[in-house]
NUSEKE-361254 format. One record per residue (C-alpha): residue number from 1; x, y, z; residue in three letters. Coordinates in nm, 4 decimals. Layout:
<pts>
   num          u          v          w   residu
   NUM          X          Y          Z      ALA
...
</pts>
This chain:
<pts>
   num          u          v          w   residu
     1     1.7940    -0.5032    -1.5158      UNK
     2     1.5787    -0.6693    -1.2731      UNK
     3     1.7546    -0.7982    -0.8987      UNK
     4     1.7467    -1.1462    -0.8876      UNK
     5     1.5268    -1.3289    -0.6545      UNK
     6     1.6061    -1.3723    -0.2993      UNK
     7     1.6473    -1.6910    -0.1430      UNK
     8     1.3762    -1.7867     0.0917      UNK
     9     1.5438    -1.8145     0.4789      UNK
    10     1.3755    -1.8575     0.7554      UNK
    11     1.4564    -1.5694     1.0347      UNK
    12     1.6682    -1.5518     1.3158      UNK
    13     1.3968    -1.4678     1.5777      UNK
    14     1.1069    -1.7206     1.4484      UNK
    15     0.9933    -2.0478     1.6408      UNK
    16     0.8814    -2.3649     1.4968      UNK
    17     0.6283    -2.5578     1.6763      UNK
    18     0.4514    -2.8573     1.6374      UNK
    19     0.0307    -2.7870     1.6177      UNK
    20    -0.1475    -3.0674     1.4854      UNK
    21     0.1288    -3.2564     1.3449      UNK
    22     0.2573    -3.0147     1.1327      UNK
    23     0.5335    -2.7619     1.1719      UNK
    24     0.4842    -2.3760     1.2290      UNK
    25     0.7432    -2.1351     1.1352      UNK
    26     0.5604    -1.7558     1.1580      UNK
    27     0.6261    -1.6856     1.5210      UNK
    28     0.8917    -1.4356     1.5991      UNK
    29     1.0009    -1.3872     1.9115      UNK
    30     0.9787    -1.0785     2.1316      UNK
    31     1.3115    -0.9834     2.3097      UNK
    32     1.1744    -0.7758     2.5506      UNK
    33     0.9777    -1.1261     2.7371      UNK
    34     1.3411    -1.2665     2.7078      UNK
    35     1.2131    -1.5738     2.4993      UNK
    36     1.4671    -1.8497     2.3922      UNK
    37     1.2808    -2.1759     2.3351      UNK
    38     1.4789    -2.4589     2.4632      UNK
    39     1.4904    -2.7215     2.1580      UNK
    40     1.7061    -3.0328     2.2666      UNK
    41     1.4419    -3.3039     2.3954      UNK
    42     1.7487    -3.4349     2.6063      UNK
    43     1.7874    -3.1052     2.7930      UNK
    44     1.4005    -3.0941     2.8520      UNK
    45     1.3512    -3.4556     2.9334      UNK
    46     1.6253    -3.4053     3.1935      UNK
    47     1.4674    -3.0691     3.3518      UNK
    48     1.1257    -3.3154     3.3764      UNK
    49     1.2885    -3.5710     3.5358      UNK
    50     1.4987    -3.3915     3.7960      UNK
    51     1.1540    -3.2331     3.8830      UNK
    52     1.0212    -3.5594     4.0275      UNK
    53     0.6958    -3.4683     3.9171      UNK
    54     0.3968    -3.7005     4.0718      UNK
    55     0.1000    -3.8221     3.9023      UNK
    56    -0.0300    -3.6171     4.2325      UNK
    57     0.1266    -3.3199     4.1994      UNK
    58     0.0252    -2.9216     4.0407      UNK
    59     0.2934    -2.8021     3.8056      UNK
    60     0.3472    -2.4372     3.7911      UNK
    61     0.5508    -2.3702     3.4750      UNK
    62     0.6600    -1.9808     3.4128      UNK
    63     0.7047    -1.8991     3.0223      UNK
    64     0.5832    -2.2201     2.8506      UNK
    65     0.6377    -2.0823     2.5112      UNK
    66     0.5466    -2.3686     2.2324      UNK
    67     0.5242    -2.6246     2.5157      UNK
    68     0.8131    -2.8397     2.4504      UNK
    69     0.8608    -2.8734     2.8424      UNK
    70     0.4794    -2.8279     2.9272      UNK
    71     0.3697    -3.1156     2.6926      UNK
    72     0.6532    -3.3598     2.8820      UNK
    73     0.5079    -3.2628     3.2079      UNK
    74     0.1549    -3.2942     3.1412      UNK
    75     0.2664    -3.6432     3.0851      UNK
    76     0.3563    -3.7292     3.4508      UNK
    77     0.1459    -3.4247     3.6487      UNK
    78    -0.2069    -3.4189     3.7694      UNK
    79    -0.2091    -3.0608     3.6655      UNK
    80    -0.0330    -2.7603     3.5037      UNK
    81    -0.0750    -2.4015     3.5426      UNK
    82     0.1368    -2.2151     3.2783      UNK
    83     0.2211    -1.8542     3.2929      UNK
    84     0.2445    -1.6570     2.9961      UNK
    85     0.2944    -1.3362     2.8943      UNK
    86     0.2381    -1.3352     2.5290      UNK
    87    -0.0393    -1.4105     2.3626      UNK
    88     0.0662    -1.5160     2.0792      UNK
    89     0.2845    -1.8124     2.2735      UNK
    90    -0.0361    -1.8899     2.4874      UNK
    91    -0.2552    -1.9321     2.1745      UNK
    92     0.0285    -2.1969     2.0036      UNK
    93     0.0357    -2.3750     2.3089      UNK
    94    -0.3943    -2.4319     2.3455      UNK
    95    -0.3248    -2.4966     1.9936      UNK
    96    -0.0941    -2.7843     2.0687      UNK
    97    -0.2908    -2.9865     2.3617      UNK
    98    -0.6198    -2.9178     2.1779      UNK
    99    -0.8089    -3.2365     2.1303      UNK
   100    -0.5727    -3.4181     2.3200      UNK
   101    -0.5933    -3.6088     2.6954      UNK
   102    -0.3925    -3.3123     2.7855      UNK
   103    -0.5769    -3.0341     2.7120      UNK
   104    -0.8298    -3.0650     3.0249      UNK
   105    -0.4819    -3.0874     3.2491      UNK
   106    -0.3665    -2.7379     3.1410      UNK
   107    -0.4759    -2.3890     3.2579      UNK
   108    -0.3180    -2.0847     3.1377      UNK
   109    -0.2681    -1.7898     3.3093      UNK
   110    -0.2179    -1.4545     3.1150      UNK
   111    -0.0290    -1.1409     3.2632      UNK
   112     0.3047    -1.0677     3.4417      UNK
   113     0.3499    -1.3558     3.6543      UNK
   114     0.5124    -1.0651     3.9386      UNK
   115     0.2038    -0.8690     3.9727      UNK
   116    -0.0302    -1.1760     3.9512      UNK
   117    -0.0982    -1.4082     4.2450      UNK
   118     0.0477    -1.7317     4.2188      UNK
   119    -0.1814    -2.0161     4.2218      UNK
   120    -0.0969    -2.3071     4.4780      UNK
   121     0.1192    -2.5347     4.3028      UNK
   122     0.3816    -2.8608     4.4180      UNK
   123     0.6451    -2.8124     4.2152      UNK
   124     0.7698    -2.4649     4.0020      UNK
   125     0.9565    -2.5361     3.6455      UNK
   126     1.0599    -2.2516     3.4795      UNK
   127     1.3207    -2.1537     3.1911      UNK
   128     1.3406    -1.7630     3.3743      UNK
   129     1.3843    -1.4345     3.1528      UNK
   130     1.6652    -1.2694     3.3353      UNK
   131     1.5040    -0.9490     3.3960      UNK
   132     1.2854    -1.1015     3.6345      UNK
   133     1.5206    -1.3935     3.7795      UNK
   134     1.5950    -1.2350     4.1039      UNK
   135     1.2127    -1.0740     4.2016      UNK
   136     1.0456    -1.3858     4.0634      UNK
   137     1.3271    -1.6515     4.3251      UNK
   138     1.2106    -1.4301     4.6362      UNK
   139     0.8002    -1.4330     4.5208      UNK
   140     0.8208    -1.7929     4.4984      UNK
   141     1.0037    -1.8452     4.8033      UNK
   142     0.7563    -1.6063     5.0154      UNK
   143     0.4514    -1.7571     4.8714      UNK
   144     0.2329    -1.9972     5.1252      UNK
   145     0.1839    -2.3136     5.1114      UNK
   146     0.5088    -2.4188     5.0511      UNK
   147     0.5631    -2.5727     4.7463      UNK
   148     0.8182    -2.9186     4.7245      UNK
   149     1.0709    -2.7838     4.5081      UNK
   150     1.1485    -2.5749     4.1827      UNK
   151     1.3851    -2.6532     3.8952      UNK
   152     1.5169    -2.3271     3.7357      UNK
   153     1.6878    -2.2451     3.4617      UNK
   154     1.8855    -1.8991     3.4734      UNK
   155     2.1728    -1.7031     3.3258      UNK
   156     2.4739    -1.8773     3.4618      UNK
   157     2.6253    -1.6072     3.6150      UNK
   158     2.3317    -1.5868     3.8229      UNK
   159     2.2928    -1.9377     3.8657      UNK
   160     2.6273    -1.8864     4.0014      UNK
   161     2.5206    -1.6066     4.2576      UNK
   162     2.2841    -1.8483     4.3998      UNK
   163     2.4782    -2.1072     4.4497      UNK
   164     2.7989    -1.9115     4.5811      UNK
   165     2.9456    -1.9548     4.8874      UNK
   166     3.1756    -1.7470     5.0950      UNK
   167     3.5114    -1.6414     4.9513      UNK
   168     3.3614    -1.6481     4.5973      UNK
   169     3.4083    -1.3645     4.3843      UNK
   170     3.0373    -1.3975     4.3154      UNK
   171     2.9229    -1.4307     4.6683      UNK
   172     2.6561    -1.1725     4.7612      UNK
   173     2.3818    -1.0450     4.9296      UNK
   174     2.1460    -1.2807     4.7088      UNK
   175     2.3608    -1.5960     4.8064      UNK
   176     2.2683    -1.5283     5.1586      UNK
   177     1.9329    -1.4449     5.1387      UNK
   178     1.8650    -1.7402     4.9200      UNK
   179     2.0343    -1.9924     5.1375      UNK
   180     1.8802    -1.8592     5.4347      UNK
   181     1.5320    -1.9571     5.3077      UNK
   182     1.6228    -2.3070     5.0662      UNK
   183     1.9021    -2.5281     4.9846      UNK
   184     1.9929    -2.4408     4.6283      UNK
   185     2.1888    -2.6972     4.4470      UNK
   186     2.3159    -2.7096     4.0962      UNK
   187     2.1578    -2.9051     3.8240      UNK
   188     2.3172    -2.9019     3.4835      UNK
   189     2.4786    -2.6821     3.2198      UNK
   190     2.2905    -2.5785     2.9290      UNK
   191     2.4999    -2.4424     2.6204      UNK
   192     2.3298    -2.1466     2.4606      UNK
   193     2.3030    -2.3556     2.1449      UNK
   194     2.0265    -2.5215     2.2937      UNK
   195     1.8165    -2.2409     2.2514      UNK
   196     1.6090    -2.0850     1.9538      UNK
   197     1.7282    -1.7796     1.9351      UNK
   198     2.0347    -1.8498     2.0861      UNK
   199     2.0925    -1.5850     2.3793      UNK
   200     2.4485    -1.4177     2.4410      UNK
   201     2.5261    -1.6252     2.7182      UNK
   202     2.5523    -1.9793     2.8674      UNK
   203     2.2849    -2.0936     3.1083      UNK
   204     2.2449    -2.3519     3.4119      UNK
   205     1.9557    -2.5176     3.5944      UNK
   206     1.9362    -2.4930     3.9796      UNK
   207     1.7189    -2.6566     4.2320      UNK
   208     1.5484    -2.4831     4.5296      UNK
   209     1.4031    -2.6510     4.7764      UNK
   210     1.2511    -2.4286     5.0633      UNK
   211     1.3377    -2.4772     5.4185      UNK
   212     1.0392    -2.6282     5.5749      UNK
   213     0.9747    -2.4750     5.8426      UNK
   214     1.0777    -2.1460     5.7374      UNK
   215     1.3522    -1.9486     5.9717      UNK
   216     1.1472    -1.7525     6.2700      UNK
   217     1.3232    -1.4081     6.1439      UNK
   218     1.1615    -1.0851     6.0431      UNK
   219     1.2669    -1.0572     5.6889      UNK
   220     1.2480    -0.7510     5.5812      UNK
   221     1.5002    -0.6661     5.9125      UNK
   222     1.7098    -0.9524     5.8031      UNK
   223     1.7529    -0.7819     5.4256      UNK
   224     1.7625    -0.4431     5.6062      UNK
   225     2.0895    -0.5508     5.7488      UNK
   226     2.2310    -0.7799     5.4252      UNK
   227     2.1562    -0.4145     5.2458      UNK
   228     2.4394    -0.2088     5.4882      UNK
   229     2.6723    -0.4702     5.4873      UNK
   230     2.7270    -0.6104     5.1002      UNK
   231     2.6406    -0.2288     4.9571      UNK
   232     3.0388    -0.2604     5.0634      UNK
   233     3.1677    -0.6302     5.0627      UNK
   234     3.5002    -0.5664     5.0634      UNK
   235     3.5386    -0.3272     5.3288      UNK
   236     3.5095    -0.4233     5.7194      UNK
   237     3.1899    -0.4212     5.8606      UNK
   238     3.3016    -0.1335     6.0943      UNK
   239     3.3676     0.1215     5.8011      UNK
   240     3.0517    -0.0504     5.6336      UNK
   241     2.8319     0.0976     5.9189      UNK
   242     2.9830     0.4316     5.9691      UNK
   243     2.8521     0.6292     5.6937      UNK
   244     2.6275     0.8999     5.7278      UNK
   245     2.3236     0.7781     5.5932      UNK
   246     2.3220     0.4345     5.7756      UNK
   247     2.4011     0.5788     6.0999      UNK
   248     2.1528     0.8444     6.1161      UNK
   249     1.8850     0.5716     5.9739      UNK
   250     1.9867     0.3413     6.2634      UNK
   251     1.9641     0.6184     6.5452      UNK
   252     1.6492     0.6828     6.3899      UNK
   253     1.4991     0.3338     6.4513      UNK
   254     1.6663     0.3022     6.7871      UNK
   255     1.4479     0.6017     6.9151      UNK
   256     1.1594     0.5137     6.7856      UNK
   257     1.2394     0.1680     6.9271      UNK
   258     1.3143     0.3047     7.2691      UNK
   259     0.9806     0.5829     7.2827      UNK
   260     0.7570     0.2955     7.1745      UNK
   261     0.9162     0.0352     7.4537      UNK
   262     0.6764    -0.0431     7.7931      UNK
   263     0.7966     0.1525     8.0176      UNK
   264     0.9838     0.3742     7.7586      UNK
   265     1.3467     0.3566     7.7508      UNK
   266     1.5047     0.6905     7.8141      UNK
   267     1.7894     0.8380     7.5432      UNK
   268     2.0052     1.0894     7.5723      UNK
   269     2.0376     1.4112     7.3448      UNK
   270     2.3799     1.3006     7.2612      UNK
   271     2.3454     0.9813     7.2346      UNK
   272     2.5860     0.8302     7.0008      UNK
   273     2.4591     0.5469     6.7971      UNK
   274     2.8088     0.4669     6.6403      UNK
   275     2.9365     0.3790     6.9636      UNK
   276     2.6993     0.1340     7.0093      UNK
   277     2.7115    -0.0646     6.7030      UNK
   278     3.0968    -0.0817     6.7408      UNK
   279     3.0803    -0.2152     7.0580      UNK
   280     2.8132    -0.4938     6.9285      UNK
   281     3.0549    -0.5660     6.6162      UNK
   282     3.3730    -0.6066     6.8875      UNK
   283     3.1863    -0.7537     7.1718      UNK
   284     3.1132    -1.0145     6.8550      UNK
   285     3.4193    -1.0891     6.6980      UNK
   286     3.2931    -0.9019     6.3336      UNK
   287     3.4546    -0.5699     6.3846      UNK
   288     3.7157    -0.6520     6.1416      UNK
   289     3.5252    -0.9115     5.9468      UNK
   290     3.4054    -0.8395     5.5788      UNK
   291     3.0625    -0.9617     5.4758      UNK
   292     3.1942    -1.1580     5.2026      UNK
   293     3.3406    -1.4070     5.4598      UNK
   294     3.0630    -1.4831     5.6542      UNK
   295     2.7867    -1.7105     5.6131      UNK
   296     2.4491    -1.7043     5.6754      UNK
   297     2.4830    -1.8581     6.0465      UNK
   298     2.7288    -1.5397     6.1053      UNK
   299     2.4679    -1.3229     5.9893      UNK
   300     2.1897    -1.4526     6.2141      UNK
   301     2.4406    -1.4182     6.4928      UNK
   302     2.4761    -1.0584     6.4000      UNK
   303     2.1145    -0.9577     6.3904      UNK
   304     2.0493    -1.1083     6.7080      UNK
   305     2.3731    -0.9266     6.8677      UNK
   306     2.1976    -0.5866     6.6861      UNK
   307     1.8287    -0.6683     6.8239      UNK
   308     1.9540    -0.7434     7.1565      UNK
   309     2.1005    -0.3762     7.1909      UNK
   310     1.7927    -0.2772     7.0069      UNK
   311     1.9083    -0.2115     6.6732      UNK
   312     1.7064    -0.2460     6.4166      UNK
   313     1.7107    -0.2307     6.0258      UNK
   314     1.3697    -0.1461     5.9363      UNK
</pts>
């Protein structure tokens, strides 16, 4: 007996798009880009407008997908320069803006926007794969000129880490190293319903905006000390600093430190480095402190106690 005919259904994973007026339904996506298309035009026409975007200004959009939000902001932008990973997405989207006022306003970039160079841009809008949410923050926020600001959307939880402060349960070393370099604020909720497919869990949109001028601080020092402290929140810094493998890296820079100072500063065979950085914790009032209390004034406070007994993290 033959098996009745199946029903046709449309799959889970596949995006519709608009390309010439009609509606495409043979895209399906790839999970391993982290691709949820935001749908609701109210969710995207918000992102746009919190954006601010100038008739001026150079978009730089990560992951435009289909173009829902790239199409709004080529709108109000002089320019945008989208990022995309997949080809297929890329092609959909030249599809879309082809023949139209738009289509001389949009470049495309193809390739992993974390190995590529960024392009100069004003303003960064970006719906973020979570894989790369937390390299992608600190490219953007090292990359010269300054751009104006960025609206991000992210797994809330992380969202959440950007934005905590301390005391939170979710306060950590990426907290403070955002907030040293931009005020982060929080933009809106966005229900994973919103999405095609719909990922596992909720998402918000934050704003950065970089601190212009920058902080004068060597960061890779400044993360050199973030890295001792929050590998073990919850414990004082005292016992955070008296392992083994931080204090022999320490005594190790504070030798080289002292042989490469003009004159050179002599140190003794038994010199003992955990002395030292005791007395700069007391001396400072953090001996008994925990990183998760303090905020990122503390920290600069500490480094600068650390340098001045030359200390150093890197």
């Amino acid at each position: 007996m033959p098996k009745p005919a199946k029903k046709s259904t449309r799959a889970h994973g596949q995006a519709t798009s608009a390309v010439g007026g009609q509606i495409k339904a043979d895209l399906v996506f790839n999970k391993d880009f982290g691709q949820h298309i935001l749908k609701n035009p109210l969710i995207i026409q918000g992102i746009v407008d919190k954006a601010a975007i100038r008739s001026s200004d150079t978009v730089l959009e990560i992951g435009p997908g289909t173009g829902n939000l790239t199409v709004k902001m080529l709108e109000r932008a002089k320019k945008v320069v989208a990022c995309e990973v997949d080809p297929r997405m890329a092609a959909e989207l030249q599809k879309r803006v082809m023949g139209t006022e738009y289509q001389r306003k949009l470049q495309l970039i193809m390739g992993d926007v974390l190995k590529n160079q960024l392009p100069y841009f004003d303003v960064c809008v970006a719906n973020m794969p979570y894989q790369i949410s937390s390299p992608f923050v600190f490219k953007i926020l090292m990359h010269r000129p300054m751009f104006r600001c960025a609206i991000l959307m992210f797994q809330r939880e992380f969202a959440q880490r950007l934005l905590a402060k301390p005391g939170d349960a979710l306060y950590c070393r990426l907290s403070v190293n955002t907030q040293l370099l931009a005020r982060v604020d929080h933009v809106m909720k966005v229900g994973k319903n919103n999405f095609r497919p719909p990922p596992k869990v909720e998402s918000s949109v934050v704003r950065i905006e970089p601190h212009n001028p920058p902080p004068p601080i060597d960061f890779e020092e400044w993360d050199g000390l973030l890295r001792i402290v929050f590998g073990r929140k919850n414990k004082t810094l005292a016992a955070c600093f008296k392992t083994k493998i931080n204090l022999k890296m320490l005594e190790r820079n504070y030798r080289v430190l002292c042989a490469a100072s003009k004159p050179p500063i002599p140190v003794a065979d038994d010199f003992d480095i955990k002395g030292l950085i005791l007395e700069v914790l007391e001396a400072n009032g953090f001996l008994d402190k925990r990183a998760k209390q303090l905020d990122v004034d503390d920290f600069l406070r500490m480094l600068n106690a650390f340098n001045a007994a030359n200390i150093r993290f890197r």
